[in-house]
VEXDREN-2710 file (C-alpha; in Angstrom, 1 decimal):
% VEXDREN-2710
k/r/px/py/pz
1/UNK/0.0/0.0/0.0
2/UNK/1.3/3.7/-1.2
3/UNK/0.6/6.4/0.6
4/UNK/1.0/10.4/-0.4
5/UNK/0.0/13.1/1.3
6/UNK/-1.2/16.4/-0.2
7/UNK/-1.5/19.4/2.0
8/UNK/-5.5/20.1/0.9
9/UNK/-6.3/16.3/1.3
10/UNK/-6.0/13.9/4.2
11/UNK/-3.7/11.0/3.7
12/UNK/-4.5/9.1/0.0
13/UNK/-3.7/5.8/-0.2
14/UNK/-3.8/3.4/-3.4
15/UNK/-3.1/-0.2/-2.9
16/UNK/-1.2/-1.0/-6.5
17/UNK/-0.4/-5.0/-7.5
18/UNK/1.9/-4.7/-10.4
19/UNK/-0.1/-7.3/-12.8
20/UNK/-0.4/-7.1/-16.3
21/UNK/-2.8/-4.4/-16.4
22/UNK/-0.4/-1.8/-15.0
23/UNK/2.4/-2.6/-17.0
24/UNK/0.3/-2.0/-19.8
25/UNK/-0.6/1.0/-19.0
26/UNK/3.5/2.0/-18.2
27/UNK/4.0/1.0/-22.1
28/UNK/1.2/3.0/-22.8
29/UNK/2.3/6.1/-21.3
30/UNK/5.8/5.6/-22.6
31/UNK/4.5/5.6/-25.9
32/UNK/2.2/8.3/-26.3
33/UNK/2.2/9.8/-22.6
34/UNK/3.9/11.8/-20.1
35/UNK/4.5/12.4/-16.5
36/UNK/4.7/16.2/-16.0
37/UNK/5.1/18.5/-12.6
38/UNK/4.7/22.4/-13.3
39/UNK/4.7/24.2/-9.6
40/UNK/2.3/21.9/-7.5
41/UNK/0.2/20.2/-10.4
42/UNK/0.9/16.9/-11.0
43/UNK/-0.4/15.7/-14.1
44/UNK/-0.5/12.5/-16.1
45/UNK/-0.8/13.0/-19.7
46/UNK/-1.8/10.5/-22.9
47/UNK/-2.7/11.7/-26.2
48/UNK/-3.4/10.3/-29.7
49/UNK/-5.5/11.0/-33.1
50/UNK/-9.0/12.1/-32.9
51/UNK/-10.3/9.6/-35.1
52/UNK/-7.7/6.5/-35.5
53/UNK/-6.9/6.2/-31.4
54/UNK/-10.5/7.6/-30.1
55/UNK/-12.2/4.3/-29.7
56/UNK/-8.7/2.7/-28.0
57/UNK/-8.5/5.8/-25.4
58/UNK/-12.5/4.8/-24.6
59/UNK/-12.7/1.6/-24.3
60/UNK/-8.8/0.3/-23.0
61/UNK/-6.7/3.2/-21.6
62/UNK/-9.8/4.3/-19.6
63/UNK/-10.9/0.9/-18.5
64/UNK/-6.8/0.7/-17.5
65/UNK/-6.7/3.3/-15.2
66/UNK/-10.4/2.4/-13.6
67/UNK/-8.6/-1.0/-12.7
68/UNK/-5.2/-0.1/-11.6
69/UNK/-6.2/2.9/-9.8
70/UNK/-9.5/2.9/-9.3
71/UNK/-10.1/6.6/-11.2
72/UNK/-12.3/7.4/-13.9
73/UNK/-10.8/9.5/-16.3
74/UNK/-11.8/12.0/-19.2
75/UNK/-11.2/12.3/-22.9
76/UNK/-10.6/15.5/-24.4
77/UNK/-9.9/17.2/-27.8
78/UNK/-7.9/19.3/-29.2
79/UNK/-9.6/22.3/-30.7
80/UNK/-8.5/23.0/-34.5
81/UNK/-6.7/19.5/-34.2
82/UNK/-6.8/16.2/-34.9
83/UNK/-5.9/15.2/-31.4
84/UNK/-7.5/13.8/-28.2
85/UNK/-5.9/13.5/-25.2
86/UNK/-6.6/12.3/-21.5
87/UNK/-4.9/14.3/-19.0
88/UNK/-5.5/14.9/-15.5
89/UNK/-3.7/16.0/-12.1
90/UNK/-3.5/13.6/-9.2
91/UNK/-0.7/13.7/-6.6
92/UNK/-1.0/10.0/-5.9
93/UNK/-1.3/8.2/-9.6
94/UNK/1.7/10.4/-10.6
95/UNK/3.9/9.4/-7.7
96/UNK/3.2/5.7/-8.3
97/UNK/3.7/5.6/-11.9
98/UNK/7.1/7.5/-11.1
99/UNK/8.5/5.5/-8.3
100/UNK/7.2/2.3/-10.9
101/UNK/10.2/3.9/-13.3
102/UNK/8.2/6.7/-15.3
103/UNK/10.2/9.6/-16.0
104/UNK/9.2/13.0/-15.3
105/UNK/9.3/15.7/-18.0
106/UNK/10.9/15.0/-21.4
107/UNK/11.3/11.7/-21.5
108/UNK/13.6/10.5/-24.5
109/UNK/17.3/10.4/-22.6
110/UNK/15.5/8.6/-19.7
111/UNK/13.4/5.5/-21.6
112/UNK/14.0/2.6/-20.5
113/UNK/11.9/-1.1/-19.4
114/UNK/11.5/-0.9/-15.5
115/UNK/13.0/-3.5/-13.6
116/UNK/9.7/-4.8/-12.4
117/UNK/8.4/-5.4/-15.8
118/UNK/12.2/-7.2/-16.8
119/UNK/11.9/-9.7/-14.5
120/UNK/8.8/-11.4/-15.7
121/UNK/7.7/-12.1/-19.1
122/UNK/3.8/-12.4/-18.7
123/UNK/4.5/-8.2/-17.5
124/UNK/6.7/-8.1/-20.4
125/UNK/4.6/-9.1/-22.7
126/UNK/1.8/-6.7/-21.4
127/UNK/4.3/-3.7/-21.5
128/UNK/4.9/-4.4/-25.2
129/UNK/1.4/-4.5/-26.3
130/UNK/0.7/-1.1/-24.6
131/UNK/3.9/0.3/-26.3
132/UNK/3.0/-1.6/-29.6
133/UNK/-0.6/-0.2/-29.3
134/UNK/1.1/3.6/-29.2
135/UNK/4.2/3.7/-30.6
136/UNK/4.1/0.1/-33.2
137/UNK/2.7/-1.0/-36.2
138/UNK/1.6/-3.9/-37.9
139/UNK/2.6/-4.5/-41.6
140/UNK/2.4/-6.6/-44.0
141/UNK/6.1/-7.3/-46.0
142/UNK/6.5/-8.6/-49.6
143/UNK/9.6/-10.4/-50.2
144/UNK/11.1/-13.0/-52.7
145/UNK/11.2/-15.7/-51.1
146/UNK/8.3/-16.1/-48.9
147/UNK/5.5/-13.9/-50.8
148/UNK/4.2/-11.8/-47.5
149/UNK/4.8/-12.1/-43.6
150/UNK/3.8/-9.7/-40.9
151/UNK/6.1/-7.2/-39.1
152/UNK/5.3/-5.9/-35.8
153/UNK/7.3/-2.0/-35.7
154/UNK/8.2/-0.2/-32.7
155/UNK/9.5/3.4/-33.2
156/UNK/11.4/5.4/-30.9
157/UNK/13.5/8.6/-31.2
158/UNK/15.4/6.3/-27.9
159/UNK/18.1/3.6/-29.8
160/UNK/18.7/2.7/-26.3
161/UNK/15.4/2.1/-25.2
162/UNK/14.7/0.1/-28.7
163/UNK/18.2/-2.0/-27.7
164/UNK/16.8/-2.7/-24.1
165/UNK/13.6/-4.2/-25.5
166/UNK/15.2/-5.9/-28.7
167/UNK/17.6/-7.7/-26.1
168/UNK/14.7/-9.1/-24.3
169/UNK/12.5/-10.0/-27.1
170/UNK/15.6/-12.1/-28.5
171/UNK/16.4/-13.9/-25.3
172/UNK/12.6/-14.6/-25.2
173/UNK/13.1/-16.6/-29.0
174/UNK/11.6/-13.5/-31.0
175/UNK/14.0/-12.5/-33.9
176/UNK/14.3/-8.5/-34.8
177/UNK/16.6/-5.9/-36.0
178/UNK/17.0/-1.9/-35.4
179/UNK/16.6/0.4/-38.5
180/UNK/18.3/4.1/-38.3
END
């Protein structure tokens, strides 16, 4: 059980498993989310296309943080863009998703697979498809040989953070390469 005080609230207090679900949600945020702290507000961030990511933000990210920390959470848009995004401020979520391994603030130099989700590969798998989900894609590739075959693509402006997860995706069997 965390627990994190805020001066206008009494004592909060979240009791957090680290399952599947949550480290999900981590691969979620560290594809298309952010932690950010701006004087006192605390804010958790996850944003994504108006039309192609709307019914994904609905029906999994929100069910996501319902489960794992028990808060309902908006969708908004963007005015004049093609962008939704859920964002909100709570003291507690945003500590817990940083002391899980979240960074705060720009988040490129710091990406990286927590520990927690390293050590087991049903969490590690569940990390992936929230990452996949945001920052992948599936395609289909013609070759010579074999006529078509599907690639799942990760992107990240982080080679390091696409190294960490390459090296535990080929000790787990998968085969994969980085592309500059």
């Amino acid at each position: 059980m965390k627990k994190f005080s805020d001066k206008r609230y009494k004592i909060v207090s979240l009791k957090i498993t680290k399952s599947e679900n949550l480290a999900e949600l981590v691969g979620i945020i560290l594809g298309d989310g952010c932690l950010s702290r701006s004087c006192k507000k605390y804010n958790v961030y996850v944003c994504g296309h108006k039309f192609d990511d709307f019914e994904y933000h609905d029906k999994i990210i929100r069910k996501l943080f319902l489960d794992v920390f028990n808060k309902t959470i908006n969708i908004s848009k963007k005015k004049n863009e093609n962008t939704i995004y859920i964002r909100f401020r709570d003291k507690a979520v945003f500590n817990i998703l940083h002391s899980l391994g979240m960074p705060i603030g720009k988040k490129y130099g710091f990406l990286h697979v927590p520990d927690w989700i390293k050590r087991n590969n049903f969490l590690f798998y569940s990390f992936i498809r929230g990452l996949v989900d945001t920052d992948g894609d599936l395609s289909i590739k013609k070759r010579k040989i074999v006529s078509q075959y599907p690639i799942i693509r990760i992107r990240s402006k982080s080679r390091e953070f696409l190294t960490e997860i390459l090296t535990i995706l080929r000790h787990n069997g998968f085969y994969g390469n980085i592309y500059t």
